[in-house]
C-alpha positions, 0 to 999 in steps of 0.5 A: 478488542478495546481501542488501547489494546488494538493500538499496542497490537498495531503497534508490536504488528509494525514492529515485525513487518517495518524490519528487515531483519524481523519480516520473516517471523510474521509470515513464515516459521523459519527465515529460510523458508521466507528468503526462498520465496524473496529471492524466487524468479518467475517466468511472467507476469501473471505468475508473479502477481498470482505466486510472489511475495512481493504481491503477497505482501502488498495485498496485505497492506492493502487489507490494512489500510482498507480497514483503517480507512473503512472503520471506526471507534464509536467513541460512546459504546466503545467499540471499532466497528465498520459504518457505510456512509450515505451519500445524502448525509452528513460524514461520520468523521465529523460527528464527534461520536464516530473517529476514523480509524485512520485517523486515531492511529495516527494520533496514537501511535504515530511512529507505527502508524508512519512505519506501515505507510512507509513499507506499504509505500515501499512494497508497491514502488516495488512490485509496480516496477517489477510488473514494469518490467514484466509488461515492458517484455510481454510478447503479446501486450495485455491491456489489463495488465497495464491497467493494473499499473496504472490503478497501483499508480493511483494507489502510489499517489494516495499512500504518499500523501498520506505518509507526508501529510498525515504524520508528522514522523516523516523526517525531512530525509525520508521524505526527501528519498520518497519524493525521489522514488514518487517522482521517478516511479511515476515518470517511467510508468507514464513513458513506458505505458504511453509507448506500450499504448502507441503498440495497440493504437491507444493513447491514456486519453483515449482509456 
């Protein structure tokens, strides 16, 4: 695949899963069938991460930006292709040679490129607060489950800089409404997980 016919495949691939209305044809062949399994109530949590759509979805924009931020166009052979960088050396974004895929879709398709963080972002407020609630009742307390939280919130953090800073597309009300929900996300995941820490002697310090 040459570098203009991946963009104008990201391009139409955002055009399905940043709709609503449009989701379901990326994943299922009818709308019933999607609607089912997003309205679908699960007993627990490993259930819900294992089974959801929520998860589903978020592991594959997880997959996504994996890629983009793992691969790169050498701008010489014409190619996208995956470098492994070495500590004692010098950066492959600075050599001219190499471009970042990150970076060359937002530049090139910036609209697409905000779409997709912005439902990544979207998704992972999402299934955080879900899980939330599914840790918060928990009979028996899993320490790996609040661990989980807390890498999504490492996560959260990462993707909202990159929606804000990384593309001009965000508009001022958008960024407005995502700074509310990054703001509130990370203050009740910080309550709660302190307070679930207090039931088995621990504090964030002391993970």
């Amino acid at each position: 695949m040459t570098l203009p016919e991946f963009i104008a495949a990201w391009q139409q691939l955002m055009s399905l899963i940043g709709n609503a209305s449009y989701r379901w044809f990326y994943a299922y062949d009818q709308q019933a069938q999607y609607n089912i399994r997003l309205r679908e109530d699960y007993s627990n949590f490993e259930r819900y991460d294992r089974e959801s759509l929520d998860t589903e979805w978020l592991k594959e924009c997880q997959d996504y930006h994996q890629f983009l931020i793992t691969h790169y166009f050498d701008s010489k052979r014409g190619v996208i292709l995956k470098k492994e960088q070495k500590k004692s050396k010098k950066p492959l974004r600075l050599k001219k040679k190499y471009m970042l895929m990150q970076d060359l879709v937002a530049q090139m398709a910036p609209e697409a490129y905000f779409t997709f963080y912005r439902f990544f972002f979207e998704q992972l407020v999402n299934v955080m607060l879900k899980k939330l609630n599914y840790v918060y009742h928990e009979s028996e307390l899993s320490f790996e489950h609040i661990m989980q939280l807390l890498q999504h919130k490492e996560l959260t953090t990462q993707i909202y800089r990159t929606c804000l800073h990384k593309t001009k597309q965000a508009s001022a009300t958008y960024a407005h409404k995502m700074a509310y929900h990054y703001d509130r996300i990370e203050s009740v995941l910080d309550m709660v997980v302190a307070e679930l820490l207090k039931r088995i002697g621990l504090t964030v310090d002391e993970m």
